[in-house]
N, C-alpha and C positions, 0 to 999 in steps of 0.2 A: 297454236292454231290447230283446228280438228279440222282439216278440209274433206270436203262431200264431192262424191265420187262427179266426174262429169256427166250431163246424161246428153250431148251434143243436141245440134250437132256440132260437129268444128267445122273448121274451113281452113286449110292448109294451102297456103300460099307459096310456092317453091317445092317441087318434087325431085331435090334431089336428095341425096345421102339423109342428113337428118328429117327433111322435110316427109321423107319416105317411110323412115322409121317410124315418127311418130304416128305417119299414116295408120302404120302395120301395129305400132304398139296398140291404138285404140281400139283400132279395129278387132282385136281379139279381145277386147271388152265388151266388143257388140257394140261401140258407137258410129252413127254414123258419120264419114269422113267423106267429104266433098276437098277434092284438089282442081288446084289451077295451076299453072304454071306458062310464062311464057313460050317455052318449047314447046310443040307437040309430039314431037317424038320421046321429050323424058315425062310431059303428063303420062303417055302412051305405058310408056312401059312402067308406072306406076301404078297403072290403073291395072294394067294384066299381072303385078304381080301380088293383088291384096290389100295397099295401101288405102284403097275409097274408090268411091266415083267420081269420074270427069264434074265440074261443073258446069248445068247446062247455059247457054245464049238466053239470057233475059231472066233466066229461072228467079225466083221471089224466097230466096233464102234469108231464113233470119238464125244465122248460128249465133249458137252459147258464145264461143269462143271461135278469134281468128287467130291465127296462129304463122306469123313472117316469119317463113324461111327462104328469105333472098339472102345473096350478098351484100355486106356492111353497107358497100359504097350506096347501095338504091332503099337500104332496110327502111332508113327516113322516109320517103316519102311513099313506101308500098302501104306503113304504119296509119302516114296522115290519110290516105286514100281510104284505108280501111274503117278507117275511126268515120270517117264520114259517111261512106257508104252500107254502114253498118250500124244504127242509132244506138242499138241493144246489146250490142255484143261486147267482153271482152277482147281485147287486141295485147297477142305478146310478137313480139320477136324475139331471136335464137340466136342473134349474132353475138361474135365473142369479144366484143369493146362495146362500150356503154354510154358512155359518156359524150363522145361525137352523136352518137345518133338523139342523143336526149337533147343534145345542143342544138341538135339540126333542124329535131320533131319540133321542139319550141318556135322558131324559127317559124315554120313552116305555117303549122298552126296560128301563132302571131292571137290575134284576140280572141278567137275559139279558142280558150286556155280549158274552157270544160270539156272538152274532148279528152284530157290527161287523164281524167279521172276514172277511163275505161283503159289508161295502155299501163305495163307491167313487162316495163327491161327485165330480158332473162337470157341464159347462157347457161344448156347440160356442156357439161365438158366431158364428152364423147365423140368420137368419131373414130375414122379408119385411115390408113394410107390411099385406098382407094375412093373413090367418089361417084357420082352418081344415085339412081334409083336403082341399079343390079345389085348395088355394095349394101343396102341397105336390111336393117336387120330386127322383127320386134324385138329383141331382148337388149339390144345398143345400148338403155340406160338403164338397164336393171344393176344398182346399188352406187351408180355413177355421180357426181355430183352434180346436183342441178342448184344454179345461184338466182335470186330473187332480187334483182336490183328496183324496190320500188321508189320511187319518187313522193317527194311532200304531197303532191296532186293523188296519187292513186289512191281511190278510195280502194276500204275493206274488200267490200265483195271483189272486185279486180283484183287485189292480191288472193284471196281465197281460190278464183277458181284458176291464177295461176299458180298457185302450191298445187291444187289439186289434179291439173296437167300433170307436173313431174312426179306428184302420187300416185297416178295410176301409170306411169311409164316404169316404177320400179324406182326411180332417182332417190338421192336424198339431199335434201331440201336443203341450202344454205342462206340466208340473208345479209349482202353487204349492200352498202351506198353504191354508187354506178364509179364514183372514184377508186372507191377501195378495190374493187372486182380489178379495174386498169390496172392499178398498179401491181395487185397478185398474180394476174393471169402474163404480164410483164415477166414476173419473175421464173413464175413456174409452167408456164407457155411459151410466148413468143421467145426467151433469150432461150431454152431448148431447139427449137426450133431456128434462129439464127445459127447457133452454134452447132448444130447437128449439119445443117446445110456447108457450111462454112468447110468442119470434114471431110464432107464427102466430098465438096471440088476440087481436093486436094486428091483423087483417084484418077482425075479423068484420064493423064495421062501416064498412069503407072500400069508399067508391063503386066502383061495377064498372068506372066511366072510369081512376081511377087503377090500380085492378090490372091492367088490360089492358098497363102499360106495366112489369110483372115479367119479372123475365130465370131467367136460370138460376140468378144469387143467391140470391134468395128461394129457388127452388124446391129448390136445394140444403140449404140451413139450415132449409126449414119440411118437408120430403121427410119425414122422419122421426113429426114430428108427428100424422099419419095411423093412428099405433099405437094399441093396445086401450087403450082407459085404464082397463078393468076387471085386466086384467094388470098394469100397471105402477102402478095404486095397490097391489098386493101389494109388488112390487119395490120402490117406492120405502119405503115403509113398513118394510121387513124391512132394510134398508142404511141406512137413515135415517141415523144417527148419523155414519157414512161420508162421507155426502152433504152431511150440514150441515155440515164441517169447509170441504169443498171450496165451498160456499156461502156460506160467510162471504167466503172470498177472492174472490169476487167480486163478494160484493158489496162490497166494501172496493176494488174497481177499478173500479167501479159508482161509488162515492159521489166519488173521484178524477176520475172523467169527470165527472160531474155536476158539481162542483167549477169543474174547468178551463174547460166551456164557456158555465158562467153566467157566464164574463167571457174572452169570448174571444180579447179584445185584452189583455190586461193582460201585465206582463212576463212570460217563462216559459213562457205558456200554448199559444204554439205547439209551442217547444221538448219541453210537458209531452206534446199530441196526438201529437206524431212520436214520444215512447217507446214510448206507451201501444201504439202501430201497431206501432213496431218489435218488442216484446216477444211481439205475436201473432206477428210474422211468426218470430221469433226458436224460440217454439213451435210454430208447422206445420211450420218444416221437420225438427223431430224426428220426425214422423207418416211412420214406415216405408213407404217406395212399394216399386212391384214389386220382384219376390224378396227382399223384405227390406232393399233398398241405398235409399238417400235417396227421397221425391219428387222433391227439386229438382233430379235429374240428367237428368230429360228438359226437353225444349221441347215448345212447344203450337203449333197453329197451327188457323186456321179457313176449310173449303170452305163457300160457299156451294152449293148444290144443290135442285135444284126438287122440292116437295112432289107428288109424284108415282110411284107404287109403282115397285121395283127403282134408284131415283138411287142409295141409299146402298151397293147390293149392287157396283153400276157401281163407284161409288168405290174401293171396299175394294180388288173386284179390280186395279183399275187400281194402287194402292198395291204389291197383291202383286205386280204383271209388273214395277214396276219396284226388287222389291228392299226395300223398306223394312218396318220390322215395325213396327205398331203397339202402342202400351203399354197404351194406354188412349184411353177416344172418349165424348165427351159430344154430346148434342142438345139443340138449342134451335130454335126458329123465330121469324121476326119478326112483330112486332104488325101484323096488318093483310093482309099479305105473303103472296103461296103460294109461300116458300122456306125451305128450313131450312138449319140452320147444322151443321154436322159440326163437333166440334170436336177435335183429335186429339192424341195426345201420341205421340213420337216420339224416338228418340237425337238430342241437340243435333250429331252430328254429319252427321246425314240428313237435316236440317232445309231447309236450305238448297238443296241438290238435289232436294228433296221438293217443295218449292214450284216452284222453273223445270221439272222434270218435267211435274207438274200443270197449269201455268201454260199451257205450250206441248201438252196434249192436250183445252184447253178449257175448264177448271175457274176457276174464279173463287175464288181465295186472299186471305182475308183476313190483311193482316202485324198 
């Protein structure tokens, strides 16, 4: 598919976090973006920060494209609302389950079945720990994946100008059924996000002396848990079924570990710890890294660097003069300590002249 750029207008429905963004992504196409939203205080502060214009009382708009950014639980009928009050227009939603709302919109719509023929289930899978229109950002889906769930009903043009939504947003375009999306985003969503949360409740009442001795571990695997859990009791509720398949197997790796370490010496049981380990690692390394090619094909390595404004800027550049590109770059700092840790990922084969570079202009490399 060659899809043709939007020429709006749109109409953004929900001004929060994505609804914001894509405000903002368009608008620096120069499209024009009309928002509504039930709040007036979060239309407000989307409107003051770029996202579009208020939509006016009665105004006679005929948008290209509408664009549902409510919550799951009301996406159904914000959709059917649109499809009607809109003869011409395309209509997507942005919520991250598919299949309820298709189940719903059907429903709803009942013998207007030709109204399907303008809507186009979609899900970028972007966003922040934070929410709102302040959190929001044009570049949120620049190289992000954006999924296309259309339906038997959705004609051509409706899928075209919603590819061409997440083409001009920077996405990249995926195409599964509204099932297949369930049950990935199951995997590689929702059961992160149960088990990230799951983590962190286990903090609540640990002494502030032991969490002081937290690395980047922790804050990796509970990073997430910071999410709305007024949104994701939607989400997890409307996938449920999805979720509990993939939940049983864990717990069923759950009840294995539990198993092996209430006898930690007994025959086997080390044997059984090194699977259980290998089997994760055997799973990460299928977890797509940059442009799509393995994680595992870079090396890591760690600068110290003093907690101090512009060391990390020092770093970079210094990296760039001598050549090397960075993949990726994690922070941490030590307990106690005013130094943080750069941590860097880099081709295994710059790895090594990366370090004796660094090493010999003063930097302090951790092997």
């Amino acid at each position: 598919m060659n899809p043709t750029h939007l020429t709006g207008p749109v109409l953004v429905l929900g001004s929060g976090l994505l609804g914001a963004s894509i405000g903002l992504g368009l608008r620096a196409h120069g499209i024009d973006v009309v928002l509504s939203d039930p709040s007036p205080s979060a239309q407000a502060v989307a409107v003051d920060i770029g996202a579009g214009r208020a939509l006016r009382i009665a105004e006679d708009l005929e948008p290209e494209l509408v664009v549902v950014a409510a919550p799951p639980d009301v996406s159904a009928s914000v959709v059917a609302h649109a499809l009607e009050t809109y003869a011409c227009a395309v209509v997507v939603d942005i919520a991250s389950i598919k299949v309820a709302i298709a189940t719903e919109l059907a429903a709803i719509v009942g013998a207007k079945s030709e109204l399907l023929t303008r809507y186009v289930g979609t899900h970028p899978m972007a966003g922040r720990e934070r929410s709102g229109p302040v959190a929001a950002r044009s570049e949120l889906f620049n190289s992000m994946p954006w999924v296309l769930c259309a339906s038997d009903q959705s004609s051509h043009h409706a899928v075209k100008v919603a590819h061409s939504l997440a083409i001009d947003l920077g996405a990249v375009v995926f195409r599964f059924t509204p099932e297949e999306h369930d049950a990935a985003v199951a995997l590689v969503s929702h059961l992160p996000q149960v088990m990230s949360s799951l983590v962190a409740s286990r903090l609540q009442e640990t002494p502030a002396h032991a969490l002081s001795l937290a690395g980047n571990g922790l804050r990796d695997v509970t990073r997430i848990a910071a999410s709305d859990p007024t949104l994701w009791v939607q989400i997890l509720g409307a996938n449920a079924p999805r979720l509990l398949e993939i939940l049983h197997g864990v717990q069923t790796d759950l009840d294995r570990l539990i198993t092996t370490l209430s006898a930690p010496t007994a025959p086997g049981a080390r044997l059984d710890l090194a699977q259980l380990m290998a089997e994760g690692n055997a799973g990460q390394s299928r977890i797509p890294g940059k442009h799509g090619g393995p994680a595992t094909s870079y090396s890591w390595l760690t600068v110290l660097v003093d907690d101090k404004p512009g060391q990390i800027a020092k770093l970079l550049t210094e990296i760039g003069d001598i050549g090397v590109n960075v993949e990726d770059l994690r922070l941490d700092h030590s307990a106690g300590v005013a130094v943080g840790m750069v941590e860097l990922s880099v081709l295994p084969s710059k790895r090594t002249a990366l370090v004796e570079d660094l090493t010999d202009r003063g930097w302090k490399v951790v092997l």
